[in-house]
C-alpha positions in Angstrom: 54.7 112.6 12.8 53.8 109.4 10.9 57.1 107.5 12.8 55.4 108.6 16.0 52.1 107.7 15.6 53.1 104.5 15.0 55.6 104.0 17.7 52.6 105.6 20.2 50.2 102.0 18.7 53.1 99.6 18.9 51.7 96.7 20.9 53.0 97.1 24.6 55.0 93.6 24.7 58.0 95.2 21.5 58.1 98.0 23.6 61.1 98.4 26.5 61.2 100.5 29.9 63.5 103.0 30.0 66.0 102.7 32.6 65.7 105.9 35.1 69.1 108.0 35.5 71.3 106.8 38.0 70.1 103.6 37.8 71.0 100.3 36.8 68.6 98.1 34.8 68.1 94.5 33.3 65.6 94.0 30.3 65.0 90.1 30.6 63.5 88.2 28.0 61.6 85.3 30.3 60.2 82.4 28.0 56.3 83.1 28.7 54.0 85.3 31.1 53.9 83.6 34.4 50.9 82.1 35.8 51.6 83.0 39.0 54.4 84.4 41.3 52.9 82.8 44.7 55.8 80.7 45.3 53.6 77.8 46.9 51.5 77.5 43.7 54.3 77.9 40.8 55.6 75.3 38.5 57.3 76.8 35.7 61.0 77.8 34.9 59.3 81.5 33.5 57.7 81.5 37.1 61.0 80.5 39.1 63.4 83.2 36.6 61.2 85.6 38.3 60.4 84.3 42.1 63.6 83.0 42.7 65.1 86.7 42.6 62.6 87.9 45.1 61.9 85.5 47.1 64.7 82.6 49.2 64.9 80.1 50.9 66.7 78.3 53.6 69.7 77.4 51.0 69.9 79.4 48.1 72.4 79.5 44.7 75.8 81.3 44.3 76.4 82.4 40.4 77.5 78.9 39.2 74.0 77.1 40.8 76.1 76.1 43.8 74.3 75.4 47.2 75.0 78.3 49.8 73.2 79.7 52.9 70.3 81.5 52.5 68.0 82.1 55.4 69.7 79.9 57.2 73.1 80.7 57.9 74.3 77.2 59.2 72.1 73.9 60.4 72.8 70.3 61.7 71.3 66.9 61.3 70.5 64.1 63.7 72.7 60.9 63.7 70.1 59.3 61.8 69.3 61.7 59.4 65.7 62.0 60.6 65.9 65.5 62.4 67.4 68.5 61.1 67.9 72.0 63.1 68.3 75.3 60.6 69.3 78.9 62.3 68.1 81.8 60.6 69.9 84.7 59.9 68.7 88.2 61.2 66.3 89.3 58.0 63.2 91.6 57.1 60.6 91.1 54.1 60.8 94.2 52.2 57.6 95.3 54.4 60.5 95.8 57.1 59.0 92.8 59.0 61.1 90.5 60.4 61.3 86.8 58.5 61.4 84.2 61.6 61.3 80.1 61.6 57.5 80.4 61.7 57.4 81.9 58.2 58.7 78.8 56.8 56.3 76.7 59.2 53.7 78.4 57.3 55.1 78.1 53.3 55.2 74.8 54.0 52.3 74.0 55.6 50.6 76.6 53.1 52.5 74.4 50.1 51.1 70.9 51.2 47.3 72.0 52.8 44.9 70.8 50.2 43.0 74.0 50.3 46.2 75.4 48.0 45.6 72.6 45.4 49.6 73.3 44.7 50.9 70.2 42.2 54.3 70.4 43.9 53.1 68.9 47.2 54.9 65.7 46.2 57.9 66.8 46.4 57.5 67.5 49.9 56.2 63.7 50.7 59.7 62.7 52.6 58.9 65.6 55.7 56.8 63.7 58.4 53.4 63.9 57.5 53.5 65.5 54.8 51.8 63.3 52.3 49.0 62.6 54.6 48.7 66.4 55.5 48.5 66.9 51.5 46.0 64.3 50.9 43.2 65.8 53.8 43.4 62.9 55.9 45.6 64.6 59.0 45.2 68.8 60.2 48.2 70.6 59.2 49.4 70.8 62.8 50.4 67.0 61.9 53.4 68.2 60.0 57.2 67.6 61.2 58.0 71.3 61.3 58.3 73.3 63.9 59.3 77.3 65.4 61.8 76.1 68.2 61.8 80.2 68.6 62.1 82.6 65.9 65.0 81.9 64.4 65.5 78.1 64.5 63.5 75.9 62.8 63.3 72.0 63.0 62.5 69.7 59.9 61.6 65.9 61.1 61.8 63.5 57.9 60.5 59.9 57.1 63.6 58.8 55.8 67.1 60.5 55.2 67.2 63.0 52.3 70.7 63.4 51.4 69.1 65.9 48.7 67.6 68.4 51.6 69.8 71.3 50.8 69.4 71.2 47.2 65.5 71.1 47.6 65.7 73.6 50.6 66.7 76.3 47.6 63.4 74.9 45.3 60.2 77.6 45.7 58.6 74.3 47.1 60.6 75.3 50.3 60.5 78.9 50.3 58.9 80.8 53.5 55.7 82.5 53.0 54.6 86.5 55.4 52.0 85.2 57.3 51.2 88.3 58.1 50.2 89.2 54.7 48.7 86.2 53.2 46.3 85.9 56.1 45.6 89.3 55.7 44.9 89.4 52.1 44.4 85.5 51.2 45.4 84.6 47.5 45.2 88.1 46.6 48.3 89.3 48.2 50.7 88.4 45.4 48.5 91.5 43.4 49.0 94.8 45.5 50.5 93.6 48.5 53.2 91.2 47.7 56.1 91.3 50.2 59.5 89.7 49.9 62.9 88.3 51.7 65.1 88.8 49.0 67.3 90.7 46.5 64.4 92.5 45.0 60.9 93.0 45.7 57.9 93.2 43.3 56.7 96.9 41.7 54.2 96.4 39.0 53.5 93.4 36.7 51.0 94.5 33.5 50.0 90.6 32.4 51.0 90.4 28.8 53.9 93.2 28.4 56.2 92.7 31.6 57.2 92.9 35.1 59.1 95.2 37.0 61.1 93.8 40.1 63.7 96.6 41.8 66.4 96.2 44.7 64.7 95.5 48.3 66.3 97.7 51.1 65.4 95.2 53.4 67.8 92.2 51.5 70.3 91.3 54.4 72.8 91.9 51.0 71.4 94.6 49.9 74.9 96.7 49.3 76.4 94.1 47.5 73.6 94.0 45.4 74.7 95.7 41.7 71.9 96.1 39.1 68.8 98.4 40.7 66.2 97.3 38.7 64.8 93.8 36.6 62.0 94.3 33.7 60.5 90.8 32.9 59.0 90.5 29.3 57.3 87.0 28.1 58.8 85.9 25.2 57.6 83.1 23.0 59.2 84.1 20.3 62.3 83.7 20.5 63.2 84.8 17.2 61.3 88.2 17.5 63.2 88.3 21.4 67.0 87.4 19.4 65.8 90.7 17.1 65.5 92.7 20.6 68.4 91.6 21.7 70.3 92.6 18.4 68.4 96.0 19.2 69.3 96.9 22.8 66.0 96.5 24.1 66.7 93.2 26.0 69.7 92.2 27.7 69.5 88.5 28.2 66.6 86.0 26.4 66.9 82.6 28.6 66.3 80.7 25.0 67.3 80.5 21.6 66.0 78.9 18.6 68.3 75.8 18.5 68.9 75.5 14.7 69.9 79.2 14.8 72.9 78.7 17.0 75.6 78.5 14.5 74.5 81.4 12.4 74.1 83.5 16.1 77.8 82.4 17.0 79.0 83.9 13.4 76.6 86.8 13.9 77.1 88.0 17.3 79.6 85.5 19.3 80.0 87.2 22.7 76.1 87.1 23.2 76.0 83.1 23.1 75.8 80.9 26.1 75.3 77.1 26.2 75.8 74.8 28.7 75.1 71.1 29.6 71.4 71.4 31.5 70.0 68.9 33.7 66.4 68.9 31.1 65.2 65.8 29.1 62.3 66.8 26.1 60.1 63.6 25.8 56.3 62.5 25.1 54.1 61.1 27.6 51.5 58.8 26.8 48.2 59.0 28.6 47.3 55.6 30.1 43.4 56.2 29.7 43.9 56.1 26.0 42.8 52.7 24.6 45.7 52.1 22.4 48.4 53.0 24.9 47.0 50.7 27.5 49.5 48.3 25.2 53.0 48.3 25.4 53.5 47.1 22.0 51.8 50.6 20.9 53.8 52.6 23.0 57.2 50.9 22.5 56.5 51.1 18.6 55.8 54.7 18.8 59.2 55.5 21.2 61.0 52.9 18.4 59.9 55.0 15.5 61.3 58.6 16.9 64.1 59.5 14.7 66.1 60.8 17.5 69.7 61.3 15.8 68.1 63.4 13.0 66.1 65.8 15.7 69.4 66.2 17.6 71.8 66.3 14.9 70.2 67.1 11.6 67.4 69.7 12.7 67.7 70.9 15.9 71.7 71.2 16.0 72.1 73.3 19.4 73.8 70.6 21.3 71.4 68.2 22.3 72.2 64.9 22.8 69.5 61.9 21.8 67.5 60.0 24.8 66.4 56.8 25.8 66.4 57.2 29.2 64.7 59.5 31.4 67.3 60.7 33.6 69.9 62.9 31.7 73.5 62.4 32.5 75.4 64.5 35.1 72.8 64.1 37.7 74.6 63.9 41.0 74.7 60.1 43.0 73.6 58.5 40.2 75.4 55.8 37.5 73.4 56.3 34.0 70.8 53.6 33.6 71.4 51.4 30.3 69.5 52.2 27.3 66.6 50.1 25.9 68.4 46.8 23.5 66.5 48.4 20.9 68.3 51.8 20.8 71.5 50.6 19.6 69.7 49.0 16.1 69.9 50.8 13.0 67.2 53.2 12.5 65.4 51.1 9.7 65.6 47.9 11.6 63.6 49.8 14.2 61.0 51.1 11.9 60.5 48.1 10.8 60.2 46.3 14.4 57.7 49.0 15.5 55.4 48.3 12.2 55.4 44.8 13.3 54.9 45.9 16.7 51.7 47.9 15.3 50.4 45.1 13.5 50.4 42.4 16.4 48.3 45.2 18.0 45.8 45.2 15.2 46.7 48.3 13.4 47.9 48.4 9.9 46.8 50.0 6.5 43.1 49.0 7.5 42.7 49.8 10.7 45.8 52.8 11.1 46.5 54.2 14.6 45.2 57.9 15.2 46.4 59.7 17.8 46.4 63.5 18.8 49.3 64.9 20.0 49.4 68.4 22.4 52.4 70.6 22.3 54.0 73.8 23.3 54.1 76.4 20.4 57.5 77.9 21.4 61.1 77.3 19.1 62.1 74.0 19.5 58.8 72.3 20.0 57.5 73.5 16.6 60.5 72.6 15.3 61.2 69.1 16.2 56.9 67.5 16.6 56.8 67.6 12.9 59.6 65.4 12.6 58.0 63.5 15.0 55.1 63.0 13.8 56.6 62.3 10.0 58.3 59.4 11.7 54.9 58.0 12.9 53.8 58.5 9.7 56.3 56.2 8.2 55.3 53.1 10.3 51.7 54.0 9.1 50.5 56.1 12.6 48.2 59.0 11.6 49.2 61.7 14.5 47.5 65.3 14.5 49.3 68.0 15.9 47.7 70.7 18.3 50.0 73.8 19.3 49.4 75.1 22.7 50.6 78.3 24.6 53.1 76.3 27.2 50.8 77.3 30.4 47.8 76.0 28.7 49.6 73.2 26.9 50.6 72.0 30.4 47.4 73.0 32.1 46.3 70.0 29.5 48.8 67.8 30.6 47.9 68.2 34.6 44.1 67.8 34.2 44.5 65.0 31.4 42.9 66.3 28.5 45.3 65.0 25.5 46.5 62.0 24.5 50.1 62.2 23.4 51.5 65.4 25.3 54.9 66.9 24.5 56.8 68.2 27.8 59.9 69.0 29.2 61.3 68.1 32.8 63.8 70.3 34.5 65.7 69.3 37.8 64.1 71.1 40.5 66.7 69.8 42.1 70.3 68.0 41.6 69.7 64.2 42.1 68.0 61.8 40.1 64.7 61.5 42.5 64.2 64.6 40.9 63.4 63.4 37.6 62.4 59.4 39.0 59.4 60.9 41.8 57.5 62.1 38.5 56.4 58.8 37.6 55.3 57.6 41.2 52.1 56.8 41.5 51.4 59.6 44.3 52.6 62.0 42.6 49.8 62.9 41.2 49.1 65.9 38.7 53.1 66.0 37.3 52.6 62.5 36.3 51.2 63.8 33.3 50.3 59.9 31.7 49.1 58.8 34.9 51.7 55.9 35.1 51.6 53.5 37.8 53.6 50.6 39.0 53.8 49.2 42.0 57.3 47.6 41.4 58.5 50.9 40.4 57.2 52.8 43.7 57.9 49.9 46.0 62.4 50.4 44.8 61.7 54.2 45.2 60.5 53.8 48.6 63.6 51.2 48.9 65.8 53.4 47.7 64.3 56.7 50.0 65.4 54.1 53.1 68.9 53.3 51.9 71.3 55.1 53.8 74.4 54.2 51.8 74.4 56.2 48.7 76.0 53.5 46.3 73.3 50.9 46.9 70.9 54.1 46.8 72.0 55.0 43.6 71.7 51.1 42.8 67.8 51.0 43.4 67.2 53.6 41.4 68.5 52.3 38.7 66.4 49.1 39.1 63.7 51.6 39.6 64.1 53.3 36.4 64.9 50.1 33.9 61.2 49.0 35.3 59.8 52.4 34.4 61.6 52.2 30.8 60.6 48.7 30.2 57.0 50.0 30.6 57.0 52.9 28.5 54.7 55.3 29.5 57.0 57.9 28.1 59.0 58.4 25.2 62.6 60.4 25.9 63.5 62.5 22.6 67.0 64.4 23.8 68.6 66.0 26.7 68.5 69.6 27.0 71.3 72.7 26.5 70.6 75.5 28.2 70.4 78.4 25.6 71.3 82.2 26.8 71.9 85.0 24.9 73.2 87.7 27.1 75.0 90.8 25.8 78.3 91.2 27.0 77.7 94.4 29.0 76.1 92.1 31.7 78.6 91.0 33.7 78.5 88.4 36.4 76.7 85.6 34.3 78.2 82.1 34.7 77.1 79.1 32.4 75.8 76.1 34.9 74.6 72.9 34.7 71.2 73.8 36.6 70.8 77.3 34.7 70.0 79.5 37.9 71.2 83.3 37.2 70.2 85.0 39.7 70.3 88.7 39.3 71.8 89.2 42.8 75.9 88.7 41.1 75.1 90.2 37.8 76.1 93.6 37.0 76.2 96.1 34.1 79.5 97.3 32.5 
């Protein structure tokens, strides 16, 4: 009776649906609670883990994070590159309405009207009109998309984007029902959320999990295995591995990186890495007095003991940073490193507390800085280290853990000084990872870094057809952005699963996208 009382008080988040007979289920252990799951106002990987299993776009992902057709089941371009033409295949949103061009007219337009206040509208910028739509100076009807009828859909761009069907699979590009959401307004992702792919929303309880089962409606829908997805937030990753070890979850999307070895003696077949297109680095905000010199901010990315975070303390496969851009990125030759990075560690400790002193800080007058962070694994792992290393070349730095949605919260409305962050691809090629220090792109550009010679070889580079000189540019474009500093790269990222070996279908990739769609239970 004792056993049972207890179990009835557990907190709801160590608690696990049961799966209903007959049915196939998937307990998913999903980083964090999302903020949101309106796909024009999302940001976050625990966001897109669940949206990008309900909801698609024109192009979507096949198990290995491949492009393949979504929506749209074939398309053409212009001979300039300026004008491309997508058909749409016959589909319903899990209301049983049809999904036509003009629900994509509307995400997008929904995605960059300012009224949304959506921090992805950036990413949008190279569809005519878009950045002038997005910053209230033209009506909506400005933008270069169009219904032809309602199942062809026309995209006009400013410049060729050789990177369209990667970004057409992003939530940035997703369609939105506009028969719901002009119905309902905001509210319709509560009670009346509606969606166009493998599974459709059932309940979400903020805090313990949501519950996503298989849409009738998905065009796929028979070759569609598992029945049922349970979402659970889980910043503990620890406390999720101990779930996993229990049966209650089947997959957690990370692991505590210095506990990789002792998980591949523990339980081997449950651990996945892979190569991931993710740098980890620290962004200095440029309204902070003492970063507004470079010799500050060089010092400080000098000092970060990078080797002995990647090798020594974190030991899950990451591989030190001094460039933004992590290797494998598609069209892209690796930019070369700062001179400095090749030195031995102590000649750059000692540089940077030279560095310091020409600034006017020293034992007198010593640099004090605030740092915000995330309070998941790695991050309260690895800042300490960090800031130990500032200590050494006499920086002061306090440390403030954050919850990750309000740590980054932070970060977009400017409230911290030193903030660290982590940039996934949203999509594969290096403008993923360069746009976020453009000076339009606004709150992603967490330090507020601007450049004019930085945005002026972007732009170059967005008008280059030929994709070796485009590649080229870029690189120009990000040895200027290095040479300024306004961030400090720490490592690349591993992607980190542990799935049990009942789920079937899972295939390591170099974006990380599993969706739930070719998974299955043995």
């Amino acid at each position: 009776m004792a056993v049972l009382a207890l179990a009835a008080c557990a907190p709801a988040q160590t608690q696990t649906s049961a799966c209903a007979a007959g049915r196939k289920c998937l307990h998913f252990g999903n980083l964090a609670e999302p903020n949101s799951i309106d796909p024009q106002k999302i940001t976050g990987v625990q966001e897109d883990n669940i949206v990008g299993n309900i909801l698609m776009g024109l192009t979507t992902e096949d198990a290995h994070g491949e492009v393949i057709p979504g929506m749209a089941t074939s398309w053409e371009t212009s001979s300039d590159g300026l004008t491309w033409t997508f058909h749409l295949r016959e589909a319903k949103w899990s209301d049983g309405m049809p999904v036509t061009a003009d629900d994509f007219v509307f995400g997008l337009g929904r995605l960059l009207d300012p009224a949304t206040t959506a921090e992805y509208g950036y990413l949008l910028y190279f569809i005519e009109g878009a950045q002038a739509v997005n910053e209230g100076k033209t009506p909506l009807t400005a933008l270069g998309v169009r219904a032809l009828d309602a199942r062809t859909l026309q995209i006009k761009l400013n410049h060729p984007a050789p990177y369209l069907l990667q970004l057409a699979k992003h939530q940035t590009m997703y369609p939105a029902p506009r028969h719901v959401v002009e119905k309902y307004g905001d509210s319709w992702t509560n009670e009346h959320y509606v969606s166009n792919g493998p599974y459709t929303v059932q309940s979400w309880r903020l805090g313990d999990r949501l519950h996503a089962s298989k849409n009738p409606y998905f065009y796929d829908a028979k070759n569609v295995c598992i029945d049922d997805i349970y979402f659970y937030p889980t910043n503990d990753s620890i406390a999720a591995e101990r779930r996993i070890k229990r049966g209650e979850l089947d997959w957690n999307n990370d692991i505590q990186s210095n506990r990789i070895a002792r998980l591949r003696a523990d339980i081997p077949a449950y651990v996945r890495t892979h190569t991931y297109l993710g740098t980890m680095y620290v962004a200095f905000n440029a309204s902070v007095p003492a970063f507004k010199d470079l010799r500050v901010r060089t010092a400080l990315s000098m000092a970060i003991d990078r080797d002995f975070i990647t090798q020594k303390l974190l030991r899950g496969g990451q591989v030190s940073a001094f460039t933004f851009t992590p290797p494998g990125l598609a069209n892209y030759a690796p930019v070369a490193a700062p001179a400095w990075a090749a030195w031995p560690y102590a000649r750059r400790q000692a540089e940077a507390r030279r560095l310091l002193s020409e600034a006017g800080y020293g034992p007198g007058n010593p640099l004090k800085i605030e740092i915000t962070q995330r309070n998941t694994a790695d991050p309260m792992l690895l800042m300490p280290a960090v800031q130990a290393d500032w200590a050494e070349i006499g920086v002061q730095a306090a440390l403030f853990p954050q919850e990750s949605q309000i740590a980054y919260q932070s970060y977009r409305t400017r409230d911290f000084q030193v903030a660290e962050a982590g940039w996934i691809a949203d999509y594969n090629d290096p403008k993923s990872f360069l746009d976020l220090m453009q000076s339009s792109t606004g709150a992603m550009n967490y330090g507020d870094y601007r450049s004019p010679a930085y945005d002026a070889l972007l732009a170059q580079a967005d008008k280059e057809p030929d994709a070796g000189e485009r590649a080229a540019i870029m690189v120009r474009a990000e040895a200027v952005m290095l040479a300024d500093v306004p961030v400090a790269p720490i490592y690349f990222y591993q992607a980190k699963n542990l799935v049990n070996p009942r789920i079937t279908g899972f295939a390591d990739n170099i974006v990380d996208k599993h969706r739930v769609r070719w998974m299955c239970v043995k």
